[in-house]
C-alpha positions in Angstrom: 166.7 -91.7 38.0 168.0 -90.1 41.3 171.7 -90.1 42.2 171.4 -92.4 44.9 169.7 -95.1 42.2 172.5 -94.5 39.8 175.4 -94.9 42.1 173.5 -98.5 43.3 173.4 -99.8 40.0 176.8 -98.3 39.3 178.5 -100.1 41.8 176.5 -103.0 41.8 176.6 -103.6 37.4 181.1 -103.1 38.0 180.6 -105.7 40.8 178.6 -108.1 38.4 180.9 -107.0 35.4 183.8 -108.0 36.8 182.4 -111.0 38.4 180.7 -112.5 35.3 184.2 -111.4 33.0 186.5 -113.2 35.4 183.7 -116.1 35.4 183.8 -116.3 31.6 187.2 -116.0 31.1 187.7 -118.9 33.6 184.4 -120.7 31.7 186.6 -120.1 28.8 189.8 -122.5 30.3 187.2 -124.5 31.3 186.0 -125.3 28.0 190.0 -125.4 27.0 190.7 -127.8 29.0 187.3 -130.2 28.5 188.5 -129.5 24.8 191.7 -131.0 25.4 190.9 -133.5 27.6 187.9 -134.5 25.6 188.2 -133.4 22.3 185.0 -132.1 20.1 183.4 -135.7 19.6 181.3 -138.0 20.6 182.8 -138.1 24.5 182.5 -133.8 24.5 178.4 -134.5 22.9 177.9 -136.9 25.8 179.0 -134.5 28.4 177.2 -131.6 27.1 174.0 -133.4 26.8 174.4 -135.2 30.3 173.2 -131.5 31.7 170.1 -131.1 30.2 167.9 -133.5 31.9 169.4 -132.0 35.0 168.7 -128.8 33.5 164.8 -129.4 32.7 164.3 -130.3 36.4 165.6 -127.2 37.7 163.7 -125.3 34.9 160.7 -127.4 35.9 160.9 -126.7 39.4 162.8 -123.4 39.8 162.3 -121.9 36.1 165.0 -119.6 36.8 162.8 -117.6 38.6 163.9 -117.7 42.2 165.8 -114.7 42.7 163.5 -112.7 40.2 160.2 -114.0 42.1 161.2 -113.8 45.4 163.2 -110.6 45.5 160.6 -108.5 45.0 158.1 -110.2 47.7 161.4 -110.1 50.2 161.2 -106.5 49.3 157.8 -105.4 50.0 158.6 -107.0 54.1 161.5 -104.7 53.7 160.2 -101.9 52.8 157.3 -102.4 55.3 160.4 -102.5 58.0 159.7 -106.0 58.7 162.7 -108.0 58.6 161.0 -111.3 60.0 158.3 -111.3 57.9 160.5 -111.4 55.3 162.5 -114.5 56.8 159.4 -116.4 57.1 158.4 -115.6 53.6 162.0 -117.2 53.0 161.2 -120.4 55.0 157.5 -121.2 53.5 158.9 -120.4 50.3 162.1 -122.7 50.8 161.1 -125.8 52.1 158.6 -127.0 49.7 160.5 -126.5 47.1 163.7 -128.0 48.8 161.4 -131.7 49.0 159.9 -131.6 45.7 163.5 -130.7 44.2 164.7 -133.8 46.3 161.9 -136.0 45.2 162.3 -134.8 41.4 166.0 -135.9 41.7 165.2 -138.8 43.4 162.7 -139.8 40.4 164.7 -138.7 37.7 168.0 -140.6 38.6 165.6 -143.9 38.8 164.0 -143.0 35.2 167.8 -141.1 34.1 168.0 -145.0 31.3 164.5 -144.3 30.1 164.5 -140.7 29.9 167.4 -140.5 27.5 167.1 -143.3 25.4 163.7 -142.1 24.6 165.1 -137.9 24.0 168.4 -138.6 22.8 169.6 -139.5 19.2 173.1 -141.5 20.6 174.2 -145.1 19.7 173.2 -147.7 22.0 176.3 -148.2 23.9 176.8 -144.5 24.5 174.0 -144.8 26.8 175.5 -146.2 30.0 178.0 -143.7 29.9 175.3 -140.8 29.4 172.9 -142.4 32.4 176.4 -142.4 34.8 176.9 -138.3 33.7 173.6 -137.4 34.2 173.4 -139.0 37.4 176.5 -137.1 38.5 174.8 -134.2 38.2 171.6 -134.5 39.0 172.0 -133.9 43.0 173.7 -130.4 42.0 170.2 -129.1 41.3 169.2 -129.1 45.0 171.8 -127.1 46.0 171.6 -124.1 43.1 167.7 -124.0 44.3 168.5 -123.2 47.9 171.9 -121.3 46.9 169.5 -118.9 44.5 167.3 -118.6 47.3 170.0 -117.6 49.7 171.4 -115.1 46.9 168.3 -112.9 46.6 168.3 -112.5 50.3 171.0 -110.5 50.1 171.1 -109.4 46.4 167.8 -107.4 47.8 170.1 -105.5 50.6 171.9 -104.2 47.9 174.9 -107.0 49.2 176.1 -108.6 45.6 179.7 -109.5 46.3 179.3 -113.3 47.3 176.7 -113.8 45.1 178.8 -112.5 42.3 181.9 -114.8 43.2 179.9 -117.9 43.9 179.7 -118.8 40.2 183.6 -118.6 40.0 184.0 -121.3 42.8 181.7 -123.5 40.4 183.4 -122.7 37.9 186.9 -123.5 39.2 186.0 -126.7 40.9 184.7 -128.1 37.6 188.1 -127.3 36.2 190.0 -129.0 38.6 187.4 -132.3 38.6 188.6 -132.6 34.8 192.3 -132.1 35.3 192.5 -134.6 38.5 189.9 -137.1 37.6 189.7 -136.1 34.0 192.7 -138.5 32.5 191.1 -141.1 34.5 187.1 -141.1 34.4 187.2 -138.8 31.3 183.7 -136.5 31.1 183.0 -137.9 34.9 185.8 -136.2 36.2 184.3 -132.9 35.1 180.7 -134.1 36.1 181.6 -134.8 39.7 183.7 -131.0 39.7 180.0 -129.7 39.0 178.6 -131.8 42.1 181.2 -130.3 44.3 181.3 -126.9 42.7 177.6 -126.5 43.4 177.9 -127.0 47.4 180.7 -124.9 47.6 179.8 -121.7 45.6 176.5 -121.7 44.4 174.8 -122.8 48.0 178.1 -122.3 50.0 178.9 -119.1 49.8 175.3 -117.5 50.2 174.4 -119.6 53.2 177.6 -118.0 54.5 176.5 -114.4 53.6 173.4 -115.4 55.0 174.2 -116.5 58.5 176.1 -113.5 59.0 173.1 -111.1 59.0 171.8 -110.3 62.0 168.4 -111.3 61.8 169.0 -114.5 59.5 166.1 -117.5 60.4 165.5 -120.4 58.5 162.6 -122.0 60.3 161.1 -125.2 59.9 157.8 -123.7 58.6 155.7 -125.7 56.1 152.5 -124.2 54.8 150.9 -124.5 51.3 148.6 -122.1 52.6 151.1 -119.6 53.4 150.4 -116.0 51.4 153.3 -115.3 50.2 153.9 -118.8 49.2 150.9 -118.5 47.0 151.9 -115.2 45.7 155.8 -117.5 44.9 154.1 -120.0 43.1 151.2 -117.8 41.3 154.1 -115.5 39.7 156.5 -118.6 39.3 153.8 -121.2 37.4 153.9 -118.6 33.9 157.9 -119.3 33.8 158.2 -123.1 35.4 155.0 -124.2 32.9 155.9 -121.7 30.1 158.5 -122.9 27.7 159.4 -119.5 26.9 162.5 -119.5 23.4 165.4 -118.1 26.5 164.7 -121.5 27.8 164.1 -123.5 24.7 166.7 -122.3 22.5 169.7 -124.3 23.8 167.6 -127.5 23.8 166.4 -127.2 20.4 169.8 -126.6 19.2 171.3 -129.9 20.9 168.2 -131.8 20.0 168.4 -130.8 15.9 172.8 -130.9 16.4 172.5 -134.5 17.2 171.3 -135.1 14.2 173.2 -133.3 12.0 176.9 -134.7 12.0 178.9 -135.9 14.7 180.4 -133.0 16.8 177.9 -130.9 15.9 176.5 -130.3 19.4 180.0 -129.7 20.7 180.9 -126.9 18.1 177.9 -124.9 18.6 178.4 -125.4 22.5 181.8 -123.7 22.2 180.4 -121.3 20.0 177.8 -120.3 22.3 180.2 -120.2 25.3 182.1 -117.6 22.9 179.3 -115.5 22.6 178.0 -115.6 26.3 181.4 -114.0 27.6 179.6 -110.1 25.7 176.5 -111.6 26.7 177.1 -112.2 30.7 179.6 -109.1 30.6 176.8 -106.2 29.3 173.4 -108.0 29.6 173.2 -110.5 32.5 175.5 -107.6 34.5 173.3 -105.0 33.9 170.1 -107.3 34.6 171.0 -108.8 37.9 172.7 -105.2 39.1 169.7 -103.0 38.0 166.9 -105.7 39.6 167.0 -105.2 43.5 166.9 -101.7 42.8 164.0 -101.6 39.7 162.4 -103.8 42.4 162.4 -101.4 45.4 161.5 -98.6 43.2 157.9 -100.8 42.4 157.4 -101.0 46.4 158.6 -98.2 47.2 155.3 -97.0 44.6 157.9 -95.0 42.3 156.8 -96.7 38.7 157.6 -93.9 36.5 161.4 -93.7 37.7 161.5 -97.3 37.6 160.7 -97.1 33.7 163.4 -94.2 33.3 165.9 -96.4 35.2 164.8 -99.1 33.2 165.2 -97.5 29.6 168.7 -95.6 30.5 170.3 -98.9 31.6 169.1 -100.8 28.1 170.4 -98.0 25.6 173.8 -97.6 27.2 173.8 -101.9 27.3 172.5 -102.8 24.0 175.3 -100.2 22.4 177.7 -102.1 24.2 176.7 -105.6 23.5 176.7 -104.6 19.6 180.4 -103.3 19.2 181.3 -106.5 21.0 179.4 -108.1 18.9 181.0 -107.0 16.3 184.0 -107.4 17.5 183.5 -110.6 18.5 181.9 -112.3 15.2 185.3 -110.7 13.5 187.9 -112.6 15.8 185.8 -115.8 16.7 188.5 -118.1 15.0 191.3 -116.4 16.1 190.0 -117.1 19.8 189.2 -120.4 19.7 192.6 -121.2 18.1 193.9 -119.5 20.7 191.8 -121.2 23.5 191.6 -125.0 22.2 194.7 -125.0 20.3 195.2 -127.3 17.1 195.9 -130.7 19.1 192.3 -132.0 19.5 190.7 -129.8 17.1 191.7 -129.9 13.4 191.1 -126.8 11.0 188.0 -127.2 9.9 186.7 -127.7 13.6 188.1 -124.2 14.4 186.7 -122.4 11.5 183.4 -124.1 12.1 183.5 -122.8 15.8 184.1 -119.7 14.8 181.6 -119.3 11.9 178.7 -120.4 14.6 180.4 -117.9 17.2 179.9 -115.0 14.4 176.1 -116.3 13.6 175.4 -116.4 17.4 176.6 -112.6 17.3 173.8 -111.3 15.3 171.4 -112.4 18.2 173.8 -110.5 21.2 172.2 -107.8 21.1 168.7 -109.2 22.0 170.0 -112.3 24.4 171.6 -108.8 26.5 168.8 -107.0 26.0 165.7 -109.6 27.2 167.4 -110.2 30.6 166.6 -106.3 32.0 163.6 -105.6 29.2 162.0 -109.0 30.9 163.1 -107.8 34.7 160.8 -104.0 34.4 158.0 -106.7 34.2 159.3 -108.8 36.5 159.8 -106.5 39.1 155.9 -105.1 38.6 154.5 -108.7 39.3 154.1 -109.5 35.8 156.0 -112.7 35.1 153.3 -114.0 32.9 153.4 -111.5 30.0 156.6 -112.1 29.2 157.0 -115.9 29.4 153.5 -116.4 27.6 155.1 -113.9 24.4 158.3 -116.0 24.6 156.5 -119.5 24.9 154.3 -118.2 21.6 157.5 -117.0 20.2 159.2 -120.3 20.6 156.5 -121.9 19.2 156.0 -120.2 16.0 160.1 -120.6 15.8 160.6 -123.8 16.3 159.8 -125.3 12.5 162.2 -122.8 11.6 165.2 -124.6 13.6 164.2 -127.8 11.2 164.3 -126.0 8.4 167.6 -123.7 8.5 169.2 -127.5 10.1 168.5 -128.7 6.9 169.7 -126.1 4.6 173.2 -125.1 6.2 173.3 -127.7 8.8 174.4 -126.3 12.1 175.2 -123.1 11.1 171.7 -122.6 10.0 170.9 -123.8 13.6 173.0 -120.7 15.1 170.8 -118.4 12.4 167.5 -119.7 13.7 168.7 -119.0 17.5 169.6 -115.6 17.1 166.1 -114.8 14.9 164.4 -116.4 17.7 165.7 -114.2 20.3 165.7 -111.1 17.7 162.0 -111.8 17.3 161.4 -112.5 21.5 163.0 -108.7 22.4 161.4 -107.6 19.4 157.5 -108.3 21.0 158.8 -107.7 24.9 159.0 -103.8 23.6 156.1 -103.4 21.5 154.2 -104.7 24.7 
């Protein structure tokens, strides 16, 4: 790894670091204050599940892919010194998926009483309040396509700040919904903070980075036959069709909580939350800072220092994600006493919480490690290796959810997640 490499990443994994800290610690008083405005019951369940239809279109559509597809084609115009090629890759990548996102969330909202009665394990008059959440949110997902879009324009000059702080602006805004409209609308309040938050971080503050730059150009272009369009949609079908266990995980955990015990999907929620501030601090820091540049190493036709810079970023990160692991699984109940308080939350609530936070914990090390072990393929082209081993590895998991739910409950669900993920890293690096 040259010196020049190293002081990118370096800068650029602090940047993230701090970002994504400051972001959970603020997801953390957000999930204070939905836990004391809302409790752990069934009005928390409702609200947690109102995201995943939501979720699934933006999967379906976007598959999380957007910044790790597109970088690397924005690249290659970049490093050919061809800005506007690069732009117009933008714009015939951008606006057909800008109208099928709006016609998927068009569809959706229309089939949001059918979808969920027919997914979801809820008494019959939670429903109407579950089809009004999911609504809510539903328009949201047009504006994190466009805003990731945005974001890898300038993630792949090397520009990370507003990216970085747009999640914190989300974040914030779904704070405020619940404490203004929260003792009023209850879960809506927070619902319509995520509609808001998403215009103004997520897709705000990128389009503002992006107008900025000198040779910015959003054209209406619409091509199907576009190459780089092709080349978008050929590297982006393994991870929008694949159902790949990073995906899968949180949805088989909600679908098997619902029908454990009441509050069961609301426990392991704030458990998972717990776990994700390691997670987002050492692996999602280190993935999204190392990218641009394990990216411009592959055009630049430097493969064998992309591989060194690859491996010296995951042994110094998976260290790091264990001991807070650790650390973590050992403290879990004193921090959510300390963060949701004894009010809404009884005892046994908080030592639940906590015992789900420490079996989460023995998966850290592998949810860190998949998002840069998955990027040194991503950044080659290869988006379909990985998915395919995570879709086989979520299949041959997935009776093993079922079984664990049945044995301890929803602790047993936390135990299956993290062997899941375990298993996932486990095949990326024998490959």
């Amino acid at each position: 790894m040259t010196r020049s490499s190293r002081r990118v990443i370096g800068v650029a994994s602090v940047l993230w670091g701090a970002g994504i800290l400051m972001n959970r610690a603020i997801g953390l008083i957000r999930e204070s204050v939905i836990g004391r405005t809302l409790g752990n019951g069934r009005e928390t369940d409702l609200y947690q599940t109102a995201f995943e239809l939501p979720d699934f279109l933006n999967y379906l559509l976007a598959g999380g892919v957007l910044s790790i597809v597109f970088i690397p084609i924005f690249q290659g115009h970049l490093a050919r010194d061809d800005e506007d090629a690069g732009w117009r890759a933008f714009s015939a990548i951008a606006n057909p998926l800008v109208l099928l996102m709006t016609l998927g969330v068009v569809a959706m909202w229309f089939a949001t009483p059918t979808l969920t009665r027919l997914l979801f394990d809820f008494a019959p008059e939670d429903f109407p309040t579950l089809d009004r959440l999911v609504r809510i949110v539903l328009p949201a997902q047009i504006f994190h396509l466009v805003g990731g879009l945005l974001s890898a324009t300038l993630m792949a000059r090397d520009q990370h700040r507003l990216p970085a702080l747009a999640p914190l602006i989300y974040t914030a805004c779904i704070i405020v919904g619940g404490l203004a409209l929260g003792p009023s609308l209850g879960a809506a309040g927070f619902c319509w903070g995520v509609l808001v938050g998403s215009v103004l971080g997520p897709f705000g503050l990128p389009l503002y980075g992006a107008v900025r730059q000198k040779d910015f150009a959003w054209n209406v272009k619409f091509s199907l036959r576009d190459a780089d369009f092709k080349t978008y949609i050929w590297r982006s079908l393994p991870v929008m069709l694949g159902f790949s266990v990073v995906a899968v995980d949180d949805w088989i955990v909600k679908h098997h909580a619902t029908e454990v015990a009441e509050g069961a999907v609301a426990r392991l929620q704030y458990a998972r939350t717990l776990m994700k501030v390691p997670m987002g601090v050492f692996g999602l820091a280190a993935g999204v800072a190392a990218y641009p540049t394990l990216a411009r190493l592959v055009a630049e036709g430097k493969p064998g220092e992309m591989f060194a810079t690859l491996m010296r970023a995951l042994r110094l990160m998976v260290v790091l994600a264990a001991v807070a692991g650790a650390a973590l699984a050992a403290s879990a109940e004193d921090v959510a006493t300390v963060i949701w308080g004894l009010r809404r939350f009884s005892p046994t609530a908080l030592a639940d919480i906590g015992l789900y936070t420490g079996l989460f914990c023995l998966g850290l090390w592998a949810w860190s490690a998949q998002m840069l072990v998955a990027r040194g393929f991503y950044a080659q082209g290869n988006t379909w290796l990985p998915t395919l081993s995570g879709t086989v590895v979520a299949a041959a998991a997935f009776p093993l959810y079922g079984v664990l739910a049945a044995r301890w409950d929803a602790g047993g669900l936390a135990v299956a997640s993290s062997a899941a993920i375990s298993a996932y890293v486990a095949v990326l690096l024998g490959l």
